[in-house]
C-alpha positions as semicolon CSV with decimal commas, in nm:
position;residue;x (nm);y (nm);z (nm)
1;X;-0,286;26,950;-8,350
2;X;0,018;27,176;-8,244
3;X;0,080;27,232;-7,848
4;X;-0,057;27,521;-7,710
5;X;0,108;27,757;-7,515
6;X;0,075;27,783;-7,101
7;X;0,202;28,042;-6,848
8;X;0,347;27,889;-6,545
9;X;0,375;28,150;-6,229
10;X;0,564;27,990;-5,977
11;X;0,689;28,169;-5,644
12;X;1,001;27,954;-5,615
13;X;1,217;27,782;-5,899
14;X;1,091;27,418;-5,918
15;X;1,418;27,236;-5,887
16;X;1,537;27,077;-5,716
17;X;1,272;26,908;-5,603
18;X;1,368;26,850;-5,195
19;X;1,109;27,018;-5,020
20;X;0,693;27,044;-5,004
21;X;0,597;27,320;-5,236
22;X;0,884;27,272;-5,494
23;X;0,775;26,918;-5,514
24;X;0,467;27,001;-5,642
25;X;0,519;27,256;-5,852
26;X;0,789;27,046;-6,010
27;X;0,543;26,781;-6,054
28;X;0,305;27,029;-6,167
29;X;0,529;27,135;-6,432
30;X;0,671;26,839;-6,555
31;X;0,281;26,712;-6,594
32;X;0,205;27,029;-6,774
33;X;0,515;27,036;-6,997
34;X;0,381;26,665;-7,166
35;X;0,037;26,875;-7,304
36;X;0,140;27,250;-7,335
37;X;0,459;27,469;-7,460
38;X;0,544;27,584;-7,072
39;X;0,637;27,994;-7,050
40;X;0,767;27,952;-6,715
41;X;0,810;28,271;-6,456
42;X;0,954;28,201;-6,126
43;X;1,172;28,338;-5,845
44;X;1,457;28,232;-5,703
45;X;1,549;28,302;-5,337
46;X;1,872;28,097;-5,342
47;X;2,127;28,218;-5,529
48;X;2,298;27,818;-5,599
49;X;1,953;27,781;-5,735
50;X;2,024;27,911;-6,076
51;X;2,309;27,650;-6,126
52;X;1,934;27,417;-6,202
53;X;1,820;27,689;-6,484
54;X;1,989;27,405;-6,717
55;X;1,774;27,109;-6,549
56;X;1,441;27,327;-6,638
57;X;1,521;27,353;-7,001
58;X;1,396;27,039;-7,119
59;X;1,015;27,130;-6,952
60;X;1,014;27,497;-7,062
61;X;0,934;27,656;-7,409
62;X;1,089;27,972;-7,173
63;X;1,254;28,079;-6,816
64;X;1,249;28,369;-6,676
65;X;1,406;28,341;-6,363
66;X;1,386;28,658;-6,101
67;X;1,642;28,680;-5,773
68;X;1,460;28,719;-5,482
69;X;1,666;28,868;-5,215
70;X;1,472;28,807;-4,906
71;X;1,629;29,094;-4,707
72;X;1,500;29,349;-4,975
73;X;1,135;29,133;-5,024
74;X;1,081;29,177;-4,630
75;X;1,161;29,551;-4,676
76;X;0,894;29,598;-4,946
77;X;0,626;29,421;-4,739
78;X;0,696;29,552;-4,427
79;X;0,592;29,879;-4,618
80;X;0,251;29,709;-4,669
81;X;0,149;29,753;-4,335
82;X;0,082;30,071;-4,389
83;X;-0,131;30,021;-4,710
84;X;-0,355;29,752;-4,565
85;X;-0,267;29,432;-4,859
86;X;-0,102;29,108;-4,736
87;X;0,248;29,110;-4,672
88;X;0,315;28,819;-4,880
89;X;0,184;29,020;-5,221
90;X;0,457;29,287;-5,189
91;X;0,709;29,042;-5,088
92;X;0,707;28,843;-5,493
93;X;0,627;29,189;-5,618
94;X;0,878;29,218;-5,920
95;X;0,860;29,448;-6,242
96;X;1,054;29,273;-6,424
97;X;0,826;28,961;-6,361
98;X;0,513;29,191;-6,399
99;X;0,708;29,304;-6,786
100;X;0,785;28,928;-6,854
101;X;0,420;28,826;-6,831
102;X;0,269;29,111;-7,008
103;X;0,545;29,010;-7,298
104;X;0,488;28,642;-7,299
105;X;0,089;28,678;-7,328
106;X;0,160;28,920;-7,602
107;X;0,404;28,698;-7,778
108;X;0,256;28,380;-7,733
109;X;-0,120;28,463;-7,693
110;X;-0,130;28,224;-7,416
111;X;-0,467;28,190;-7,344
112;X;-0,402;27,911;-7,040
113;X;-0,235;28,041;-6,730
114;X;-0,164;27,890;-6,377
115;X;-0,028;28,102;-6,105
116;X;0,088;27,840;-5,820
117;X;0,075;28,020;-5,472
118;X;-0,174;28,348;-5,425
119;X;0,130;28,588;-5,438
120;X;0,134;28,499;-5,815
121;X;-0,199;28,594;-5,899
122;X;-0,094;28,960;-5,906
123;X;0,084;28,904;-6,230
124;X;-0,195;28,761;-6,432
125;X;-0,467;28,944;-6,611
126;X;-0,819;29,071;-6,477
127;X;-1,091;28,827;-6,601
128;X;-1,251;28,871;-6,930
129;X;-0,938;28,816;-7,128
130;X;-1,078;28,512;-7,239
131;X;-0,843;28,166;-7,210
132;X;-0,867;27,952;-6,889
133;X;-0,689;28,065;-6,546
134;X;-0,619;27,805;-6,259
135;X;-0,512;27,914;-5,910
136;X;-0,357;27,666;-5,686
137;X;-0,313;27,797;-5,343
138;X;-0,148;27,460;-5,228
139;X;-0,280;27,505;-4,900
140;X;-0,487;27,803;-4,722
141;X;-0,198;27,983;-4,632
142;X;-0,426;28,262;-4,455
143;X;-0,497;27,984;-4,187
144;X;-0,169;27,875;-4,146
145;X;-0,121;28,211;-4,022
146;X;-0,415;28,207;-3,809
147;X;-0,193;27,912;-3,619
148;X;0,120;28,108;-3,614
149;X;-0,031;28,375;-3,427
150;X;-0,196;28,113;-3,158
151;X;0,158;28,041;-3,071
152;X;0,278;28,385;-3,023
153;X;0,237;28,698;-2,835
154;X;0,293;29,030;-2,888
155;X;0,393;29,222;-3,204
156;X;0,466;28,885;-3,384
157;X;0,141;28,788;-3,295
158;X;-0,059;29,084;-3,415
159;X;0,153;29,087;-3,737
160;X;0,056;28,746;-3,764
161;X;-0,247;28,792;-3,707
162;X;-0,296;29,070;-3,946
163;X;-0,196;28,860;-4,243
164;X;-0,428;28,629;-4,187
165;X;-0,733;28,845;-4,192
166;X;-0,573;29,052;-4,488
167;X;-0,450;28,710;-4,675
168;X;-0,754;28,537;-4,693
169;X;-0,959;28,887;-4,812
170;X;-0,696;28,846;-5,108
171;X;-0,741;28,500;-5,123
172;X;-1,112;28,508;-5,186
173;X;-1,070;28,810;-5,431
174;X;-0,808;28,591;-5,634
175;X;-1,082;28,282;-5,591
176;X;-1,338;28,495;-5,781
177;X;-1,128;28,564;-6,025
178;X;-0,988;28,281;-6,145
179;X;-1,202;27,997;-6,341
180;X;-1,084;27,698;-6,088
181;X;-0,886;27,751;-5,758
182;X;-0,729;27,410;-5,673
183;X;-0,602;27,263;-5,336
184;X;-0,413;27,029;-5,152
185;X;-0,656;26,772;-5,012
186;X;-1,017;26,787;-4,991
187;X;-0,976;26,913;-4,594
188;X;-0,820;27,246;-4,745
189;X;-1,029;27,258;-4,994
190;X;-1,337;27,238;-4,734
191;X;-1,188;27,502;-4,536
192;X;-1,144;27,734;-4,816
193;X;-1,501;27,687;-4,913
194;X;-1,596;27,738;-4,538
195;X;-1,382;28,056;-4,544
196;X;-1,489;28,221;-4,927
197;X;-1,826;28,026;-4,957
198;X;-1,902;28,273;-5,279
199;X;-1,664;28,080;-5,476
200;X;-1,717;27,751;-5,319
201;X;-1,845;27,635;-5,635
202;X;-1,488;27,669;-5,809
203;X;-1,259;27,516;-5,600
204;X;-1,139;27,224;-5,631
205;X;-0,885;26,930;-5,457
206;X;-0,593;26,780;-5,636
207;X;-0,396;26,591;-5,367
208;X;0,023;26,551;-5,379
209;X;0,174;26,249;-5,511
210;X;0,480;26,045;-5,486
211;X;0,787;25,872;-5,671
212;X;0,750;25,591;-5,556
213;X;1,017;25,420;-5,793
214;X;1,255;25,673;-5,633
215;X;1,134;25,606;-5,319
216;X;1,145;25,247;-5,323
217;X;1,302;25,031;-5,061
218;X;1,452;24,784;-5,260
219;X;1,719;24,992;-5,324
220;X;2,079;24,934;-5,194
221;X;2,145;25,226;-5,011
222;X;2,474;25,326;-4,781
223;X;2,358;25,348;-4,355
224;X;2,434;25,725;-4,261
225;X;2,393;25,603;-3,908
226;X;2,651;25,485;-3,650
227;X;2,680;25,158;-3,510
228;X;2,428;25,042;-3,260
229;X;2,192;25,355;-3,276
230;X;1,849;25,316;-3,333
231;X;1,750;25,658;-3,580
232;X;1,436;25,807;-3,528
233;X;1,452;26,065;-3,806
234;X;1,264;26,388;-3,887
235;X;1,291;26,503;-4,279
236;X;1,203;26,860;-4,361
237;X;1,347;27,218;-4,492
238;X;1,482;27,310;-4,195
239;X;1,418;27,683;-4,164
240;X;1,023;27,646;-4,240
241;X;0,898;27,735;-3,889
242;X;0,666;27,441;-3,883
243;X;0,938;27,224;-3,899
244;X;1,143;27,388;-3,629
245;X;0,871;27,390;-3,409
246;X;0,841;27,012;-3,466
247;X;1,175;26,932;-3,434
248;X;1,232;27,117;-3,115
249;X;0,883;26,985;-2,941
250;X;1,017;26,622;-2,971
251;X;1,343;26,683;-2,891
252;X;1,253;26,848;-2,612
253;X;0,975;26,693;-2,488
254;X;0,922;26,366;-2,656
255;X;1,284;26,189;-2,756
256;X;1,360;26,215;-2,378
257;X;1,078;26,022;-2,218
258;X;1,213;25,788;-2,529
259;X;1,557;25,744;-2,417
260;X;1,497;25,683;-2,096
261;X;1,379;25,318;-2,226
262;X;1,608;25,325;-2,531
263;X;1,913;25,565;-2,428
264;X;2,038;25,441;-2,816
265;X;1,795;25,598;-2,973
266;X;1,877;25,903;-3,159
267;X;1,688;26,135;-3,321
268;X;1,817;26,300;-3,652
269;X;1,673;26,595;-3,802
270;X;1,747;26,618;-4,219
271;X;1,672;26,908;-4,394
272;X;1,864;27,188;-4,598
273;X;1,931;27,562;-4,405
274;X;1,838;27,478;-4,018
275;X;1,802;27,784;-3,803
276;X;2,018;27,890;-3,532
277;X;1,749;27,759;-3,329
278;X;1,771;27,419;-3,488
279;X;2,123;27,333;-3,450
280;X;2,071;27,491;-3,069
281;X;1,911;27,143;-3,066
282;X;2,230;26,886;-3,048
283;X;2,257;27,037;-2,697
284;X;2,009;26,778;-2,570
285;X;2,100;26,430;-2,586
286;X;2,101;26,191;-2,855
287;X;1,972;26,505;-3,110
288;X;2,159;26,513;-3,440
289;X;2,105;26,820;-3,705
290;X;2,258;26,657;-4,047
291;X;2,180;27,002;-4,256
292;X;2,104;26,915;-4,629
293;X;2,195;26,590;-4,750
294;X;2,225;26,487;-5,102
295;X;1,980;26,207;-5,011
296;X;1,722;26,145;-4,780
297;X;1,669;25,806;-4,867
298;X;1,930;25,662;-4,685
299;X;1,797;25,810;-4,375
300;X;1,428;25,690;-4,419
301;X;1,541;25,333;-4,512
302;X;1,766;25,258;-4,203
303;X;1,552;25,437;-3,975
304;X;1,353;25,291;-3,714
305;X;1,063;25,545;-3,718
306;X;0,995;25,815;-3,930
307;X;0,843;26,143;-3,732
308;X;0,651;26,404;-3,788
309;X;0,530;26,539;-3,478
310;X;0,399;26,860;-3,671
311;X;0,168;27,095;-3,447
312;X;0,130;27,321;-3,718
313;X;0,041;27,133;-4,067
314;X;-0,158;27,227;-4,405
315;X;-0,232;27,010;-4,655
316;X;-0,036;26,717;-4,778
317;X;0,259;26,638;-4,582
318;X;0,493;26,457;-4,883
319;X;0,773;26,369;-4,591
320;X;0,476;26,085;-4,461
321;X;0,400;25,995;-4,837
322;X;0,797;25,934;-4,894
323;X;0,836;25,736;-4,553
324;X;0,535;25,512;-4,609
325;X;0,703;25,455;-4,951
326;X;0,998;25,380;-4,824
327;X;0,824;25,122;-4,599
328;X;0,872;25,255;-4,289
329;X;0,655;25,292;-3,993
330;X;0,576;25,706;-3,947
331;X;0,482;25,814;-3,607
332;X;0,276;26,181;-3,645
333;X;0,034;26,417;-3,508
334;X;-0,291;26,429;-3,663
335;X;-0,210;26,738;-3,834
336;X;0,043;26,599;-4,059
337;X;-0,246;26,297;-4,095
338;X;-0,465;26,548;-4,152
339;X;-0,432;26,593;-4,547
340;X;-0,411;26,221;-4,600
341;X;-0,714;25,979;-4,735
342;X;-0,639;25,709;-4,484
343;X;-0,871;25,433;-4,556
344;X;-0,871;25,310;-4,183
345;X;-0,695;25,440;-3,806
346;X;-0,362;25,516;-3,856
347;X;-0,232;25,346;-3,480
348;X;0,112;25,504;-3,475
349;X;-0,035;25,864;-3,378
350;X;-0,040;26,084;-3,058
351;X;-0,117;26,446;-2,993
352;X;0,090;26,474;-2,699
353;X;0,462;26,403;-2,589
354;X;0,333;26,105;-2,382
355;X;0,114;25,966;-2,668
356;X;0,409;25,989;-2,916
357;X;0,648;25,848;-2,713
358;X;0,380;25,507;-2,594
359;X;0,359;25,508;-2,954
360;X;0,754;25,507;-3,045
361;X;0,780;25,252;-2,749
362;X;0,578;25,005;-2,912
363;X;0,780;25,010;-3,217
364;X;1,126;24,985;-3,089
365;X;1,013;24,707;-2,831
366;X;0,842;24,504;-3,183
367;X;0,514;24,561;-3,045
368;X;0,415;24,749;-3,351
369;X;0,623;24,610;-3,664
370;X;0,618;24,772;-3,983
371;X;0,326;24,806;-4,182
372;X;0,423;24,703;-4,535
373;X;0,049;24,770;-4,678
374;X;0,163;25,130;-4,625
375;X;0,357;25,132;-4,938
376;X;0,096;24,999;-5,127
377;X;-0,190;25,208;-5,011
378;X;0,048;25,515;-5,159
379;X;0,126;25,348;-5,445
380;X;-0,250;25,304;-5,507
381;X;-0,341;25,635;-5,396
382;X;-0,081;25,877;-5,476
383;X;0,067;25,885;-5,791
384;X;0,093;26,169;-5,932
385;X;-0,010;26,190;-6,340
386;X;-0,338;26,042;-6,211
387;X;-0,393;26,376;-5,941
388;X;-0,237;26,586;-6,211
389;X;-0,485;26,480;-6,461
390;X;-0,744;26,712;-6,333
391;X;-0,537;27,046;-6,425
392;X;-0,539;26,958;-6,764
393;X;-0,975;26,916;-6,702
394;X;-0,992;27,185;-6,600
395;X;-0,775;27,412;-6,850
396;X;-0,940;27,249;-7,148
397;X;-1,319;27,277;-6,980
398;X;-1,408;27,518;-7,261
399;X;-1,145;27,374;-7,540
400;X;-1,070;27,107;-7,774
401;X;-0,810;26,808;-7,550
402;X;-0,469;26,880;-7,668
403;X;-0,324;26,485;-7,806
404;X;0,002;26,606;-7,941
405;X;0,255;26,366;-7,813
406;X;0,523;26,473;-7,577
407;X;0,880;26,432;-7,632
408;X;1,185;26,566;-7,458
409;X;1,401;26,783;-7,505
410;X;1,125;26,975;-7,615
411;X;1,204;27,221;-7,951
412;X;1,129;27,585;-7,926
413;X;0,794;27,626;-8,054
């Protein structure tokens, strides 16, 4: 039986894969390109970013690839305010992306579609078109917004909290609409059913994954760190405001109490595009800000502790999954444990500066040594083609199981 053809809407190119939501949708994708011919549509918000065009082609029966210049998509949905939609559906509003989809499903007749984020929903057609469509909102974005606007006052705050009320409206419109709408973990996918209980029935959790033969510790890797430091080390894009407010709570308030114990200890924060804000950071002692690094493995295997002292999390957090699969110990919040099936207490966790430094104590005094079972609780739990397994469910609910074999590079179709 021939391949059949799938429409992939994704709201930012899926390569490289270095941060949370390209991750998956790279996953995604190279999980769907092994059953379908993939018409991929995605945007691109970095302009190096089409330089890895070439590294899609072997997934993709088709690309079509739309610049996103974020200046220009904040214009168009700041003009939403006066219209009443969420700000992030005029913000990936594109005609030429809207033209691309209406020729692909013409062309192709794809009758299987999967828009990854709600903000590509808008380009797929109204039920009753037949086919199968699958909406995976990751997380529920419409909350994280909900927390955003807890931690800020005045016209950030109502904007904030504006999008939250008008996200999740769209959000349960979009979960009507589609045949399956698919989260992160089964705590966002409980949420989402506590928030649109009228399509509670068709949502659905399929958890993150990891490489763990990337990730793998038994790799010879090159220390980044200088002699007689002991790295605590924060991985993350660095200009997700999550992160930032992360990275500046410990620094601030945690790495301190820290040092005063351990004045070697220094706390790196890795991640690509850190804010002004971010690199404002080195001002405190012992804070490094590395910027993008062609490798974060390096970092997580010579590290002490991993950290992730999130205050704000949704979902899966895949910078815990890579640390435990590095092998190394990960001292977090409960948020960013929040997302994770955790078969027992996870001891290296605190909600408040003084928690998560007791906690960082322990391990740089030996009180709390690695725990090597962490690796293989991920590597029992979170690999990927078994998670990814249920898209394909849930796509051919109503068809015949597509058994062509895959092979790359794939041949136009």
């Amino acid at each position: 039986m021939s391949r059949e053809p799938l429409i992939l809407l994704v709201h930012r190119i899926p390569y490289p894969p270095n941060k949370g939501d390209k991750i998956r949708s790279f996953h995604l994708l190279d999980y769907l390109s092994r059953h379908y011919w993939v018409h991929l549509g995605t945007f691109v918000d970095d302009p190096a970013d089409f330089g890895y065009l070439a590294e899609l082609a072997p997934y993709c029966a088709d690309v079509h690839a739309v610049r996103l210049r974020p200046r220009w998509a904040q214009a168009r949905a700041l003009r939403g305010l006066s219209n009443g939609v969420p700000l992030t559906v005029p913000y990936y509003r594109s005609l030429s992306m809207a033209r691309w989809v209406r020729r692909t499903l013409r062309r192709t007749g794809a009758r299987r579609q999967v828009a990854f984020s709600a903000a590509m929903a808008q380009y797929l057609p109204e039920p009753g078109s037949g086919g199968r469509r699958i909406l995976d909102l990751v997380d529920v974005d419409s909350d994280k917004w909900r927390q955003y606007a807890e931690r800020h006052h005045g016209v950030m705050g109502w904007v904030y909290r504006r999008e939250a009320s008008r996200l999740l409206a769209y959000e349960r419109r979009q979960a009507l609409a589609f045949d399956a709408t698919v989260l992160v973990s089964e705590a966002e996918a409980d949420l989402f059913r506590e928030r649109a209980p009228e399509a509670a029935h068709r949502v659905e959790a399929v958890t993150n994954g990891v490489d763990t033969e990337y990730f793998s510790p038994d790799r010879d890797y090159p220390s980044p760190y200088g002699a007689g430091e002991r790295p605590l080390v924060f991985t993350g894009a660095m200009d997700y405001w999550a992160n930032g407010d992360a990275a500046a709570w410990f620094a601030e308030d945690v790495l301190p109490r820290i040092r005063e114990r351990f004045p070697e200890a220094v706390f790196y924060i890795v991640g690509a595009r850190p804010t002004a804000a971010v690199k404002a950071l080195e001002r405190f002692p012992g804070v490094v800000v590395t910027g993008a690094v062609r490798d974060i493995r390096p970092y997580l295997a010579y590290a002490e502790l991993a950290v992730a002292p999130l205050r704000v999390a949704r979902g899966v957090q895949n910078k815990v999954l890579e640390a435990f699969a590095m092998d190394r110990p990960v001292l977090a919040t409960g948020a960013a444990l929040d997302g994770l099936h955790l078969e027992r207490g996870y001891p290296l966790q605190g909600d408040t500066s003084q928690e998560l430094a007791d906690q960082a104590t322990l391990v740089l005094t030996g009180d709390a040594p690695p725990d090597s079972r962490m690796r293989d609780w991920v590597t029992r739990h979170y690999e990927w083609a078994a998670h990814l397994a249920r898209f394909r469910d849930l796509l051919e609910e109503e068809a015949e199981a597509v058994t062509q074999p895959y092979h790359r590079p794939l041949e136009a179709p």
